[in-house]
Structure formats: C-alpha cells, structure tokens
C-alpha atoms as a printed R data frame, in Angstrom:
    type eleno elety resid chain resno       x       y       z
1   ATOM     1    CA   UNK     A     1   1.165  -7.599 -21.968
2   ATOM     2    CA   UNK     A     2   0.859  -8.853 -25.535
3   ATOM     3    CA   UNK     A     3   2.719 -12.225 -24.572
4   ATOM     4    CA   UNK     A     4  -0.007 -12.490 -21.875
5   ATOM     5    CA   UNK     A     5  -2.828 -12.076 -24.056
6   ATOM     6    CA   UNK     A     6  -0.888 -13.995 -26.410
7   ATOM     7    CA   UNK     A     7  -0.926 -17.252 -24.342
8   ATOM     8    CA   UNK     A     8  -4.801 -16.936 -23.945
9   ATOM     9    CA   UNK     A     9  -5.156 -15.292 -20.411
10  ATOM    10    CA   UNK     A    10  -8.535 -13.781 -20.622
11  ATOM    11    CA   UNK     A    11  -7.872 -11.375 -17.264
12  ATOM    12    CA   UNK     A    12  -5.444  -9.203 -17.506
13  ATOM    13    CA   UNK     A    13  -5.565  -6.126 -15.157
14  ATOM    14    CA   UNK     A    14  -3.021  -3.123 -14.333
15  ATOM    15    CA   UNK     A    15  -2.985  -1.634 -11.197
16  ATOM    16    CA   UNK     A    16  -1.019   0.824  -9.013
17  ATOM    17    CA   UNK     A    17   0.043  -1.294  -6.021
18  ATOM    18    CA   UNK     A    18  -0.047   1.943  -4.322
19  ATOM    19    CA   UNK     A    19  -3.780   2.268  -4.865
20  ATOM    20    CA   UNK     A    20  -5.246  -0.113  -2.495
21  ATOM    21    CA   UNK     A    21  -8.981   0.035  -3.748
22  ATOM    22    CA   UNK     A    22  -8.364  -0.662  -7.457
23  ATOM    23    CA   UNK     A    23  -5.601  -3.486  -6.221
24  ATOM    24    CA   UNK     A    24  -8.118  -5.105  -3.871
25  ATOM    25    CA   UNK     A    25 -10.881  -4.637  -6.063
26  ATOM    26    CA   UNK     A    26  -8.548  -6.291  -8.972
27  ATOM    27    CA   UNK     A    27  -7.672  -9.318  -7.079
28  ATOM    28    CA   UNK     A    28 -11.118 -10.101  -5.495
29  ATOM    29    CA   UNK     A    29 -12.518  -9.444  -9.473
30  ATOM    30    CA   UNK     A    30  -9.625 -11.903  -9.986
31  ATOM    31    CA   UNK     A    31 -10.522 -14.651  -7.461
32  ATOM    32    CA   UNK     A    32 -14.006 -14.742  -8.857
33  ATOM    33    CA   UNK     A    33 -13.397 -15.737 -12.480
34  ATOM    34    CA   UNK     A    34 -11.934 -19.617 -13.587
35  ATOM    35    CA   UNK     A    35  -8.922 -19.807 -15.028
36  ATOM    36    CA   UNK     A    36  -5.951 -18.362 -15.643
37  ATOM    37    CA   UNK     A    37  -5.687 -14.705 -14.348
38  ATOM    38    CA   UNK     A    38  -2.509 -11.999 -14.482
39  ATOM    39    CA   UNK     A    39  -2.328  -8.609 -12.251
40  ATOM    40    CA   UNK     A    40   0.444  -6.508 -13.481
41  ATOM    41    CA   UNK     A    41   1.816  -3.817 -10.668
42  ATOM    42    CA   UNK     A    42   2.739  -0.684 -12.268
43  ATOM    43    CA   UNK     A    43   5.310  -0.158  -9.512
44  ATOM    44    CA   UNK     A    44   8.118  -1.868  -7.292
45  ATOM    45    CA   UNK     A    45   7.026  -3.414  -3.715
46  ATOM    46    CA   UNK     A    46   7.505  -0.205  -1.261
47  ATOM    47    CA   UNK     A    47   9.829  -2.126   0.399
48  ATOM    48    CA   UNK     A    48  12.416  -2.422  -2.220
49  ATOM    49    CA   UNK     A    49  11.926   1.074  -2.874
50  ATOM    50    CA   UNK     A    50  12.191   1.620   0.619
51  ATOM    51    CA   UNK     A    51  15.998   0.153   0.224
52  ATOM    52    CA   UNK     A    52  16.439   1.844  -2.928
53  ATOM    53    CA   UNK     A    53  15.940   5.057  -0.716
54  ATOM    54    CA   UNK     A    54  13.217   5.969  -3.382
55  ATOM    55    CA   UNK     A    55  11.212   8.611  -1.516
56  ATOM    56    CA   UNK     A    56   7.414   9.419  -2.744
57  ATOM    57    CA   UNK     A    57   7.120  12.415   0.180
58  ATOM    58    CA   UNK     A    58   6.736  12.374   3.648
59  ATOM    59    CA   UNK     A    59   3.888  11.078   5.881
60  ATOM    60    CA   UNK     A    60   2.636  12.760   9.428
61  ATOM    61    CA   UNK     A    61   0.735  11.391  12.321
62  ATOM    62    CA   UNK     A    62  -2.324  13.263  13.595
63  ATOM    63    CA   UNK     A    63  -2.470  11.962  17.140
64  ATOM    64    CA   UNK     A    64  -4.954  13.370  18.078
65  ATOM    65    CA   UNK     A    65  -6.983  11.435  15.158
66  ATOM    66    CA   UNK     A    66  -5.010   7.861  16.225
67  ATOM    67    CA   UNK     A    67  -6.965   5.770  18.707
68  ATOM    68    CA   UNK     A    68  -3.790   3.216  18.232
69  ATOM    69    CA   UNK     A    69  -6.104   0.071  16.677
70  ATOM    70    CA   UNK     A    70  -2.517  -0.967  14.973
71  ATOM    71    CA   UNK     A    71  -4.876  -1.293  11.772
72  ATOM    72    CA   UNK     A    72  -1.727   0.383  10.369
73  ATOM    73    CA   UNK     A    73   1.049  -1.793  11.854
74  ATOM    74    CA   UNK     A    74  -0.802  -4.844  10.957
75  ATOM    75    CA   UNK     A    75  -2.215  -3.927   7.530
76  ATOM    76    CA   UNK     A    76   1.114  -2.933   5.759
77  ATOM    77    CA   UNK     A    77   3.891  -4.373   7.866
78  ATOM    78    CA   UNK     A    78   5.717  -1.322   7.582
79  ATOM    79    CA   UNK     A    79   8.624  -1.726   9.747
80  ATOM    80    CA   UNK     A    80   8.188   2.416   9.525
81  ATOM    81    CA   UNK     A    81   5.415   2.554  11.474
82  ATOM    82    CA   UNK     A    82   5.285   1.261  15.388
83  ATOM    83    CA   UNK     A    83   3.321   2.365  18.547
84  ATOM    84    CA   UNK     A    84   4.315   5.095  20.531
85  ATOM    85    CA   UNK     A    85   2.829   6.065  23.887
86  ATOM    86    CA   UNK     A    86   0.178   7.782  23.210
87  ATOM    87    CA   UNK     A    87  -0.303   7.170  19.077
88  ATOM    88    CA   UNK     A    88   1.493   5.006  16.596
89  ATOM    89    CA   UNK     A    89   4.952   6.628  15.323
90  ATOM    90    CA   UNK     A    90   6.172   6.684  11.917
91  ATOM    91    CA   UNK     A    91  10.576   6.729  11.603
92  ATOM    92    CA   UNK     A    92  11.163   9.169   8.161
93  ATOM    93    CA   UNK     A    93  14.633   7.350   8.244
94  ATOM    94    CA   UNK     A    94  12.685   3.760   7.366
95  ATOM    95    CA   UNK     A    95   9.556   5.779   5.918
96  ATOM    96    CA   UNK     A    96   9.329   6.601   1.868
97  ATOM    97    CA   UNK     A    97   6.153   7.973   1.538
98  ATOM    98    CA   UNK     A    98   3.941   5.461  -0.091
99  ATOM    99    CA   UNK     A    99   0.920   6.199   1.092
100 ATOM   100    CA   UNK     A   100  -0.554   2.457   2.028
101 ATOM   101    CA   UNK     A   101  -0.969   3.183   5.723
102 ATOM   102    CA   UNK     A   102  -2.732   7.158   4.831
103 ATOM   103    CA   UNK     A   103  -5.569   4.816   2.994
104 ATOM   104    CA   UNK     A   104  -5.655   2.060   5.663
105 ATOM   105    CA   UNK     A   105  -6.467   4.771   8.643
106 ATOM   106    CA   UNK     A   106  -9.869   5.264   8.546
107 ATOM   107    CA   UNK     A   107  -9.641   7.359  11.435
108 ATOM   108    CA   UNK     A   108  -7.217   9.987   9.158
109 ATOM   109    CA   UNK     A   109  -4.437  10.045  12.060
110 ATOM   110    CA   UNK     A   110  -1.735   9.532   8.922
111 ATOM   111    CA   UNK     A   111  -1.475  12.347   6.445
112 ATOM   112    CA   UNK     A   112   0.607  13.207   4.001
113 ATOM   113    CA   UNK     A   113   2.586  16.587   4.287
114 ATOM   114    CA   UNK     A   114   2.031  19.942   2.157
C-alpha cells in the first residue's frame, strides 16, 4: 500500500469484499472524488474461493421469511442460490458460506447456521 501512496494516489481504502456496506460505501466515496482512486479487497472473489472449496460456514433458507423477489439471485450471481417452488434454494455443494446474499435479503429468509 506504500507503492500506492508512493505514486501519489490520494484514496486509498481497504475493505472486506464480504462486507457489502463498507464496500459500497467505499466505492460510491470513491466515484465522488477526481482522480486517481485504489480499493484494496482484503479477500479473494467468493467465487474463486468457491473453487478453491474454501468454506466460511453454511447458509439456511427461512422460507417462510422468502417472498422469492430473486433480490438474491440477481444481486450476487451466485450460481448457489436458484428458485425453488415455493422459496429460493441454496445447493451447500456450490455454496461456501460467504455471507453476500444473508446481507442482500432484507426480508432475513437467508441465515447463517449456529
């Protein structure tokens, strides 16, 4: 981050990709200054990780919470997560338990276990 600074980039900003609100809130931060501006993720895409088999816990559906908007499907582009009869379905097999789709419900129908 030193070589960043080093070449004269005035915004520099680390996030946890897996933290949507500080990520969106860096980038939009980001978009509103001039110049040159740098965003460092702390972490690999979830997708890599998902090939990696990296595993960060397992997520649940609440169906009774899930009024199947596809917010989720459409949001992440989790190839996890698709839409089941009656609420959306999430495979553990393609699932590693990022979290991205638990803080894009805002109707809480995707939980993490325990």
């Amino acid at each position: 981050m030193q070589v960043v600074k080093g070449l004269g980039v005035e915004y520099l900003y680390v996030v946890d990709p897996y933290d949507l609100k500080a990520t969106t809130q860096a980038v939009e931060e980001a978009m509103d200054l001039p110049g040159v501006k740098v965003i460092v993720c702390r972490r690999e895409c979830a997708i890599e990780a998902g090939r990696r088999k990296v595993s960060y816990g397992k997520i649940k559906v609440m169906e009774e919470n899930c009024n199947q908007c596809k917010l989720c499907i459409t949001t992440t582009g989790c190839a996890a997560i698709t839409l089941g009869e009656k609420s959306i379905e999430i495979d553990p097999a393609q699932c590693n338990g990022c979290g991205i789709c638990v803080q894009v419900c805002n109707r809480g129908a995707i939980e993490r276990e325990g």
